[in-house]
C-alpha positions in Angstrom: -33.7 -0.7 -17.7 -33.4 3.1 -16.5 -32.4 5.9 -19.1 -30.0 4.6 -22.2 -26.1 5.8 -21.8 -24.3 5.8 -25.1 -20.3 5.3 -25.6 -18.3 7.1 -27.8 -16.4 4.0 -29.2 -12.9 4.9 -30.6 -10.4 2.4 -29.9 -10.2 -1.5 -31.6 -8.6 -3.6 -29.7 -5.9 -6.5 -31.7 -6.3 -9.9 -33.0 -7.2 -12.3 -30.5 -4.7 -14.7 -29.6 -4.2 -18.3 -29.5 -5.9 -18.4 -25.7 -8.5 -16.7 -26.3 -10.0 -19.2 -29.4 -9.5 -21.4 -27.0 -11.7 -20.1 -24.1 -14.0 -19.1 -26.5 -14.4 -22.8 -28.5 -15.0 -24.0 -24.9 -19.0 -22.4 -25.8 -19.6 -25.6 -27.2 -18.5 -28.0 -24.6 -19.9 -26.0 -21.3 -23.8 -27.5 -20.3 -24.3 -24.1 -19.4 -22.7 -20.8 -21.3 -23.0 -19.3 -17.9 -20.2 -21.6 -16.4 -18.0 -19.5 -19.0 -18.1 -16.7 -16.8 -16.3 -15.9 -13.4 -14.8 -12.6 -12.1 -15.2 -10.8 -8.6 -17.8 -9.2 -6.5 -16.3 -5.7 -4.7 -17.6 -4.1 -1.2 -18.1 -0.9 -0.2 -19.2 0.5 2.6 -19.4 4.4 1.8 -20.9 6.9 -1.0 -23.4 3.7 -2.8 -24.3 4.9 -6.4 -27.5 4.3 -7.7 -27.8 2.8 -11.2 -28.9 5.6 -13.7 -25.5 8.0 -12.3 -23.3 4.2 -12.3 -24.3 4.0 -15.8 -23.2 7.4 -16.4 -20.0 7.6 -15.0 -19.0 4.4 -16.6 -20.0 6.0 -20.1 -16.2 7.3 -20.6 -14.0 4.8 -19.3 -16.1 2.1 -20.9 -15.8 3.7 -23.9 -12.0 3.5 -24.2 -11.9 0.0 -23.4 -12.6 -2.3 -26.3 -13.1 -5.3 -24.7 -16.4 -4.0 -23.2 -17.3 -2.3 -26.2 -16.6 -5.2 -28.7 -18.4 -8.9 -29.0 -15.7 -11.8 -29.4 -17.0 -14.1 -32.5 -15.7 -17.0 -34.0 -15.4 -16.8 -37.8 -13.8 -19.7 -40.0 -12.6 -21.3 -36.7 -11.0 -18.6 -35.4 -12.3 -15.8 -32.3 -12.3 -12.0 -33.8 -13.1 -8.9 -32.0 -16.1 -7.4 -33.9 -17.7 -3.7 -32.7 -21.2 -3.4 -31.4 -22.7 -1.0 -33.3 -25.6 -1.2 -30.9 -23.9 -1.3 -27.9 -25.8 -0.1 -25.0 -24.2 0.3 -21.4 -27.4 -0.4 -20.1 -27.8 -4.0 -21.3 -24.5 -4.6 -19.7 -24.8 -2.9 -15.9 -28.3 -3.7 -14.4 -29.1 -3.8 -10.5 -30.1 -7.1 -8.7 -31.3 -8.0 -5.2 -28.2 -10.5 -4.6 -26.2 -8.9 -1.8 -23.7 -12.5 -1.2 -21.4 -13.3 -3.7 -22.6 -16.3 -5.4 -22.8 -18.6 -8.7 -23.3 -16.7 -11.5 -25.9 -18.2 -12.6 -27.7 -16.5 -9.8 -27.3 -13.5 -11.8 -28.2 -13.5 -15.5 -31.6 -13.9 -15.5 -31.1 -15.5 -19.5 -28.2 -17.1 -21.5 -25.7 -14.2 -22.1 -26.5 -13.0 -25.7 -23.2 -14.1 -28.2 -24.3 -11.2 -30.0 -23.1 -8.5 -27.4 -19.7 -7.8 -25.4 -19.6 -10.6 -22.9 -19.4 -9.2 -20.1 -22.2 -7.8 -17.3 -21.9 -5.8 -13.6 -24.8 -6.1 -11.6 -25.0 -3.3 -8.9 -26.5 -4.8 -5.3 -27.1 -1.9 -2.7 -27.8 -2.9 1.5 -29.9 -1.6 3.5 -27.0 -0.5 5.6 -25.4 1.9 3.2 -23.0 -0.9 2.1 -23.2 -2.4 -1.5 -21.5 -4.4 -3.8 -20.9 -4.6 -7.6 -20.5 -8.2 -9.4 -18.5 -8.2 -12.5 -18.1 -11.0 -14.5 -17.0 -11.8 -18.0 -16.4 -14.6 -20.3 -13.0 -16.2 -19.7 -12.3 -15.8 -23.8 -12.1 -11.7 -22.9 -9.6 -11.7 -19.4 -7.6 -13.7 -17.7 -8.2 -12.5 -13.6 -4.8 -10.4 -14.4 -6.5 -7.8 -16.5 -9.9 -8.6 -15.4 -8.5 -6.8 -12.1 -6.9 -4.2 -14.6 -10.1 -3.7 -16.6 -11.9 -2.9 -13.1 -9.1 -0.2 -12.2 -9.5 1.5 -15.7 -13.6 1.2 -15.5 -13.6 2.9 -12.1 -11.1 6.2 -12.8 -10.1 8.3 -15.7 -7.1 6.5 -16.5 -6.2 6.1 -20.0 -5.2 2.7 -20.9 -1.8 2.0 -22.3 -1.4 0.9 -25.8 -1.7 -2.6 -27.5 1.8 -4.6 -27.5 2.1 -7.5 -29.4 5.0 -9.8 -29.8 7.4 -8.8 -27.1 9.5 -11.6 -27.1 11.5 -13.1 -30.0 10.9 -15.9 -31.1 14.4 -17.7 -31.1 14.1 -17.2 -27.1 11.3 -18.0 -26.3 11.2 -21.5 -28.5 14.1 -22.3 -26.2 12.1 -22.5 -23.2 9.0 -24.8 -24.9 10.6 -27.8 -24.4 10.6 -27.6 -20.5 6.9 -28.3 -21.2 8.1 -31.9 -22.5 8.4 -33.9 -18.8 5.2 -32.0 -17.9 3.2 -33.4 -20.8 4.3 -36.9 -21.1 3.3 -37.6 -17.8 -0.3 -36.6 -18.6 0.1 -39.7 -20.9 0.8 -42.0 -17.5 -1.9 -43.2 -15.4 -3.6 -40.8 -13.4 -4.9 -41.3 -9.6 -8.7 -41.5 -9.4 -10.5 -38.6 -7.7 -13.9 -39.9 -6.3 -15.9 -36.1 -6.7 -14.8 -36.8 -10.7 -16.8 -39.9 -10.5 -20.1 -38.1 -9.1 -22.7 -37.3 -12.1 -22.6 -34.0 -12.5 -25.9 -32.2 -11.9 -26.7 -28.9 -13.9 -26.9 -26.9 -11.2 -23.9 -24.9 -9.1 -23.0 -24.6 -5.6 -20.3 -21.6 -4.3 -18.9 -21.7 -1.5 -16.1 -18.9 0.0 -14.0 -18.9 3.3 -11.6 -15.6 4.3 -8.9 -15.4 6.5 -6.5 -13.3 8.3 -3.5 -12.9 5.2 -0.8 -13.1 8.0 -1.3 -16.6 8.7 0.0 -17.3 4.8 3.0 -14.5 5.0 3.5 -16.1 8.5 4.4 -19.3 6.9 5.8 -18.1 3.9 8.3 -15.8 6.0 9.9 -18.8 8.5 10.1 -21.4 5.4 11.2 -19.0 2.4 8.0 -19.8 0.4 5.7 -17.9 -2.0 1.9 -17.4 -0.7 0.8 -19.1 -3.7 3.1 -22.4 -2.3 1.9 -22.3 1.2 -1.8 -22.0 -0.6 -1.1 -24.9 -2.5 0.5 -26.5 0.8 -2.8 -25.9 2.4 -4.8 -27.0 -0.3 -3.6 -30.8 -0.4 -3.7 -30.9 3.0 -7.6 -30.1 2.5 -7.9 -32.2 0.0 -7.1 -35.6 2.0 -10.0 -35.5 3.9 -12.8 -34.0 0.7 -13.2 -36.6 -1.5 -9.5 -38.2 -1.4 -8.7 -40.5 -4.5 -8.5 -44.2 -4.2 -8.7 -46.6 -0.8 -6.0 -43.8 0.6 -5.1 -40.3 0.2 -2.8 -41.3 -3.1 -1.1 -38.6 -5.0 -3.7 -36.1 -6.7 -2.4 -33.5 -9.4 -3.7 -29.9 -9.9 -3.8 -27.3 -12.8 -2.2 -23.9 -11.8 -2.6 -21.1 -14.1 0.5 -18.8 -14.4 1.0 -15.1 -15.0 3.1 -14.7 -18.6 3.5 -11.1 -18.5 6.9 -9.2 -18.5 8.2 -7.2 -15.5 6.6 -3.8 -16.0 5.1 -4.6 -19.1 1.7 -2.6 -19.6 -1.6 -4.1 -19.1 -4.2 -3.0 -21.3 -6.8 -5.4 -19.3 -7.7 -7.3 -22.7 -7.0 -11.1 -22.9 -5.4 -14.0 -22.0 -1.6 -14.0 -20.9 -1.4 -17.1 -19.4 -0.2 -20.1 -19.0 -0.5 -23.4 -17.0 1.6 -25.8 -14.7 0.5 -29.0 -13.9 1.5 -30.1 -10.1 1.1 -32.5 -7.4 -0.6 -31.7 -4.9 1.1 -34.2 -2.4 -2.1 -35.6 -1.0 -0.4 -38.9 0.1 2.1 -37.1 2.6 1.2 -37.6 6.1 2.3 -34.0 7.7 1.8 -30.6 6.7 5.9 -30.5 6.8 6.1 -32.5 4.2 3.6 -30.9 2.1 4.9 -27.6 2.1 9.0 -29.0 1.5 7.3 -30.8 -1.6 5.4 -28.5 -2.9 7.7 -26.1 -2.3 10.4 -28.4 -4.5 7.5 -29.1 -7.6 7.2 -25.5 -7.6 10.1 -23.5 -7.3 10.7 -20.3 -8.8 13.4 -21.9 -11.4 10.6 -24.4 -12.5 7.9 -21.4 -13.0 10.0 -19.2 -14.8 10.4 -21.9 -17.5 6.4 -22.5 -17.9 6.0 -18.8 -17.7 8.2 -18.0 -21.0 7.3 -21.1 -22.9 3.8 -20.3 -22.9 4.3 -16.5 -23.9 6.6 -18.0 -27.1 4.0 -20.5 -27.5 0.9 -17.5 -27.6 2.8 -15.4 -29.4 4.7 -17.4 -31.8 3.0 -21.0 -31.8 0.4 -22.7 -34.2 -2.7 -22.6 -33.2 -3.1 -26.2 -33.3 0.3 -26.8 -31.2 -1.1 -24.4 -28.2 -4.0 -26.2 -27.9 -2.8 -29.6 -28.0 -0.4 -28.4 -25.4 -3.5 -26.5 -23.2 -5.7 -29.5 -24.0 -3.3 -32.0 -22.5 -2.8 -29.9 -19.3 -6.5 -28.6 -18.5 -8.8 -32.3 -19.4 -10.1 -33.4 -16.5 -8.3 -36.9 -16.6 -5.3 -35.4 -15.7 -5.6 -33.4 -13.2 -8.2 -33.4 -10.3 -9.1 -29.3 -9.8 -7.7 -26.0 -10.7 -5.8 -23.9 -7.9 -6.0 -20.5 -8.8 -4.6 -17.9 -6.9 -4.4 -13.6 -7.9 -2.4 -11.2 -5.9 -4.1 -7.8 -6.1 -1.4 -5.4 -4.8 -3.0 -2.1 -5.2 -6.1 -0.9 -3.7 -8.7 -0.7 -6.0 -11.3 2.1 -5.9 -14.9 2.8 -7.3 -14.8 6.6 -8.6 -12.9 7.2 -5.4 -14.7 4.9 -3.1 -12.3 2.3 -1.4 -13.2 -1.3 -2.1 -13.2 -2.9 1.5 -13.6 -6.3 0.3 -13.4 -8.4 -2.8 -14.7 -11.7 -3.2 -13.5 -14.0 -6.0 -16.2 -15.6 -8.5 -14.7 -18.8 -10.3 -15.9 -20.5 -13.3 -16.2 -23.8 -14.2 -15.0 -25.6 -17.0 -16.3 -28.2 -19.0 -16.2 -32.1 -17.3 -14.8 -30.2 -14.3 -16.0 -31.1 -10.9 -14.6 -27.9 -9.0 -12.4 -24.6 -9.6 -11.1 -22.7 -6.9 -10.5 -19.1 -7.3 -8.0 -17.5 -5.0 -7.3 -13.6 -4.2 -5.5 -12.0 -1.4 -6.7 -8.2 -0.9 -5.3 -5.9 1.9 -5.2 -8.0 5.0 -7.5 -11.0 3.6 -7.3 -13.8 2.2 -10.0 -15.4 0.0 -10.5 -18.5 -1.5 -13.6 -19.0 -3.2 -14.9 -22.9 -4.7 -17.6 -23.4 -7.9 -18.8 -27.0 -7.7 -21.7 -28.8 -9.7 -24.6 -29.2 -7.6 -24.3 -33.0 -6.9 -21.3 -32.3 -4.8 -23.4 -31.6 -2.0 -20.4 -30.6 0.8 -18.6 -27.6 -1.2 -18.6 -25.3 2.0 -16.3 -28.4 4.1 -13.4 -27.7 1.0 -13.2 -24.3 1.8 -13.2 -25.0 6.0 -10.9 -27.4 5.7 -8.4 -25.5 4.0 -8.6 -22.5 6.3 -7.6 -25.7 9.1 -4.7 -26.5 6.6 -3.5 -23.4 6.9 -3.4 -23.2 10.5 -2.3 -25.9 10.8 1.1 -24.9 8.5 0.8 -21.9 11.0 1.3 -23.7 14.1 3.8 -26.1 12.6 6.1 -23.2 10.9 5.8 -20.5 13.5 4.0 -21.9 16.9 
């Protein structure tokens, strides 16, 4: 494994919240405890590092951040942050021969080890001078939000800010749970079939990643008024008519989209799970790519997002554990909604101990009885959207091709 780095371990980090047990109870349900795990391979073209000096400049910065340095557990039912006392930088960053960004089972070479922080980077060097670095973690310790800020605080001298707990009151944010009511009841109505559901799902995993041009989705989202994340969505049903469409038509298909809970400038310490989830239609039964966009446009507006956002922070940091699950539980099973839709804006430029990241390449996860998870991220001037299938879905790459049609096809109808 090269020469051993130790980390001066100082810092604890809270108790772990209601979303976090939840990711990490999902251990016993995955096939695989790999599929836990998703995060992002970054680029670089200038300056590679070889593995004994990565190891040694991410000695400091790891050691002030306590989700690398600390295992999650579950004790009595419930996750806790524990120390490693043995912890050992070198068991966590390793070099591999993958260059592509890929499933991650393509890069632990074993079942991650409960015992240790869950979390690895695998360094990949080309013969070109570029290289890559893979991160990926267990969904129990980030959300992609502070993933992203984790990888700006391993990668610089930053300090990370303090822990803040309970930032909202609870009188005010109780008020905004029951806009969560309309949302769950229908999961309690019947649900269109989706045929890739209905394929047995085969142990292993296929990945499959398509970028484009980021004007195309401002573009749209400039002439209609739209977020990117709508014209995304937009795009995605329009995808979705022709992979695997539910039923004898394209009928009405609904998808899971996680939402960002945190408060306008409130610090990120990169630990955890601050979010929350809306459950949408996904239009697949509309004939145009007009229509599409008006109605997602409608099932998604700001007004509706802002009410999901603060119910769920009230519900993580004042709710039962047992009412924040029933309420995930009902939202993420697979027999209500078809896929997840995820989509992260990464607005800053992220470096590697100064070196620019060119490129960066989102790795999804996939969770239990899923079929597919699509990962999203938009980075400089490109847009990414990255798919995690089961291996008996055999036509993962056509998802990701006919979505980047979708969207030019929203392109030609909104600004040709």
């Amino acid at each position: 494994m090269g020469n051993s780095v130790t980390c001066d371990i100082t810092l604890s980090p809270p108790s772990a919240n209601p979303l976090t047990n939840i990711f990490l109870a999902l251990d016993e349900l995955v096939p695989n405890p790999v599929d836990m795990y998703f995060g992002f391979q970054l680029r670089m073209s200038k300056a590679p590092l070889s593995l004994d000096v990565l190891r040694e400049r991410l000695a400091a910065p790891v050691s002030r951040l306590p989700q690398l340095t600390h295992r999650l557990v579950r004790r009595n039912g419930q996750a806790r942050w524990e120390r490693d006392e043995d912890f050992d930088i070198a068991h966590h960053v390793r070099a591999v021969r993958v260059a592509a960004a890929g499933p991650a089972q393509r890069l632990f070479d074993s079942a991650p080890d409960p015992n240790r922080p869950r979390w690895g980077l695998w360094l990949s060097t080309g013969n070109d001078g570029t290289w890559s670095l893979h991160y990926l973690a267990h969904h129990a310790v980030h959300d992609a939000i502070s993933m992203l800020r984790t990888l700006e605080l391993m990668f610089s001298d930053t300090v990370p800010a303090p822990y803040a707990s309970g930032v909202t009151s609870a009188p005010a944010g109780w008020r905004s749970v029951p806009s969560l009511l309309p949302d769950l009841l229908k999961t309690y109505g019947p649900v269109t079939p989706w045929r890739a559901m209905e394929i047995p799902a085969e142990p292993g995993r296929r990945f499959t990643s398509r970028a484009i041009d980021l004007s195309r989705l401002r573009d749209v989202a400039r002439s209609t008024g739209a977020t990117i994340n709508q014209v995304h969505l937009a795009a995605m049903s329009g995808a979705l008519r022709d992979w695997y469409p539910g039923g004898s038509a394209a009928e009405r298909l609904h998808a899971l989209v996680p939402i960002d809970t945190r408060l306008p400038g409130e610090p990120d310490t990169g630990l955890g799970n601050q979010i929350g989830f809306l459950r949408t239609p996904l239009f697949t039964e509309l004939p145009t790519a007009r229509q599409r966009l008006n109605a997602t446009m409608a099932a998604t507006s700001r007004h509706r997002m802002a009410g999901h956002r603060r119910a769920y922070r009230a519900l993580a940091e004042h709710g039962s554990e047992q009412l924040t699950g029933w309420v995930v539980k009902r939202f993420t099973a697979p027999f209500t909604t078809a896929l997840t839709v995820s989509n992260v804006r990464i607005s800053r430029p992220l470096h590697v101990f100064g070196t620019p990241v060119d490129e960066i390449v989102p790795l999804p996860w996939l969770p239990p009885g899923e079929a597919c998870f699509t990962l999203a991220s938009g980075y400089r001037d490109q847009f990414t959207l990255s798919a995690l299938t089961h291996s008996g879905i055999d036509d993962a790459a056509r998802l990701t091709d006919l979505w980047a049609q979708a969207v030019e096809e929203l392109h030609g109808e909104f600004t040709g």
